[in-house]
C-alpha positions, 0 to 999 in steps of 0.5 A: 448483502449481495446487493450492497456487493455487487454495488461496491463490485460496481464502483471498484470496476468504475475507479479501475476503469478511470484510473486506466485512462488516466494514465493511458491518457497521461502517457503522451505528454512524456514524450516518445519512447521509441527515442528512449531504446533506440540508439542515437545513430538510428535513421529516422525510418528506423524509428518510424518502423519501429513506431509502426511495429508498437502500434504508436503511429495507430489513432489515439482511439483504435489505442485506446480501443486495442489496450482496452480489449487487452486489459479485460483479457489480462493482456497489457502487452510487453515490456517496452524495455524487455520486449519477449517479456509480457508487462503483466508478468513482469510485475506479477513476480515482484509482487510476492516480494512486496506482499510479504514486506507490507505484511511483516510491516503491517503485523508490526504496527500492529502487534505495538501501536495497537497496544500503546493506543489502548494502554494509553487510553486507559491511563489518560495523562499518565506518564505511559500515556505521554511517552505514548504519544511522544513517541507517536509524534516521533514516529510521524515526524521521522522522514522514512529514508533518513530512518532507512539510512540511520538503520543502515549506518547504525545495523549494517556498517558500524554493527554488521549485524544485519545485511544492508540490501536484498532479500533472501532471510528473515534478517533482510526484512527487519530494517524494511519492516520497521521503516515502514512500521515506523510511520504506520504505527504512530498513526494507529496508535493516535487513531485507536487512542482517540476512538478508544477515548470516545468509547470509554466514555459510553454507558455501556462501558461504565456497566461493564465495569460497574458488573465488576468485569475485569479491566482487560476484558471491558478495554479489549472484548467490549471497548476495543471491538467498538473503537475499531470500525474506523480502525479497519477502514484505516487498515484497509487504506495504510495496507493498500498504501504499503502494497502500492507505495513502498517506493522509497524504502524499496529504494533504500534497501535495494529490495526486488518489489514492485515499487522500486520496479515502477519507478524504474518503469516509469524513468525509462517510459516503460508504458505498458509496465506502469498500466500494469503497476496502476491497474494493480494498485487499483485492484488493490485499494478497491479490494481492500476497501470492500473487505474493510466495508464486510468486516463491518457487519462482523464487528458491530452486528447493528449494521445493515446492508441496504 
């Protein structure tokens, strides 16, 4: 077990690494920054101090060297665009924002597509397993920010029932969370649904129920613990997807997240708070695919660590 975490430990550090020189690397082909916060009437010695300040006049490799050693330390540097202030920093307080919005959404599709997928498969080619996968068809299909914009229009301008930007009460994260768990919940409904099918097909299942155990218990205490290894790989991957993609909706609704935050970034070459935004996302989808890998051993007692 220890073997198979250091090996993972390994292989996040390694994908982490890559994806910081990739887009340290794709960094010069958007052009000089320094243009970007100067104003126009700037001397061309100007630039070239300011240049010289931010170490872009430096060799490639001595940047890459000094970025490097920074980022082991947790130093990226400061913002381009808020020079007193660290990237790291910047970043970090927004991530609490996303955080609890990809949680409340992730709880969502959950706490429904979960169920519909199970009852669904259950009741194979009855009319509840049809509306199932009606709606889940829809919910795939739905683009996100014209389902942000209906709920707007609809809840918020003709209802007024629910603020239409912003986060400070629990009625700032309705509208969000379900266009994020619109499109997450129709894929974990179809998903459970097919590994549901595929278990209740196996012998042990048809024993369960040849024992007389009750229908709930054989479909969630036997079936549902069996389906649900490549469930939690796709936890792991759409809760990674929500953390570091939640740029449209965060758009949408004007909500103070990290998505939203590095796209602004990203227009106003604002390098070092994209490093960050990267090396989190990273982090993130590395630290998520390990705790999904660990949670095999608990829901299946068969596997093995080699």
């Amino acid at each position: 077990m220890a073997q198979f975490v250091f090996r993972r430990l390994l292989e996040a550090a390694v994908v982490v690494f890559l994806a910081l020189t990739a887009v340290f690397c794709l960094q010069f082909l958007a052009g000089d920054p320094v243009k970007l916060f100067l104003p126009t009437d700037t001397t061309p010695k100007q630039i070239e101090e300011y240049r010289t300040r931010l170490g872009f006049n430096d060799p490639l490799v001595v940047q890459y060297a000094r970025f490097m050693r920074g980022a082991l330390r947790g130093d990226f540097g400061n913002s381009l665009r808020q020079q007193q202030e660290p990237a790291l920093r910047l970043v970090l307080d927004r991530f609490p924002a996303t955080l609890s919005l990809s949680a409340v959404a992730m709880l969502l599709a959950l706490g429904t597509a979960i169920p519909i997928g199970v009852i669904s498969a259950a009741r194979r080619n009855s009319w509840f397993d049809h509306l199932g996968i009606g709606t889940t068809v829809l919910g795939q299909a739905i683009p996100g920010f014209w389902l942000g914009l209906m709920l707007i229009y609809i809840f918020a301008v003709w209802l007024r029932w629910l603020p239409t930007s912003g986060r400070g009460t629990w009625l700032h994260y309705i509208m969000p969370a379900v266009t994020l768990a619109a499109f997450v919940s129709a894929r974990f409904a179809r998903f459970t649904r097919s590994m549901m099918l595929d278990v209740l097909g196996q012998d042990y299942i048809r024993t369960a129920r040849a024992k007389g155990l009750a229908p709930p218990r054989v479909l969630y205490k036997h079936a549902l613990k069996n389906a649900s290894l490549p469930i939690v790989t796709l936890l792991a991957l759409q809760l990674g997807q929500l953390l570091g993609g939640a740029v449209i909706t965060e758009t949408i609704f004007a909500w103070p997240g990290v998505g939203r935050f590095l796209v602004q970034a990203l227009l106003n070459r604002d390098f070092p708070v994209v490093l960050v935004g990267v090396f989190l996302t990273a982090v993130m989808y590395s630290g998520l695919n390990l705790a999904a890998d660990l949670a095999y051993a608990w829901l299946n007692p068969r596997i093995r660590y080699a």
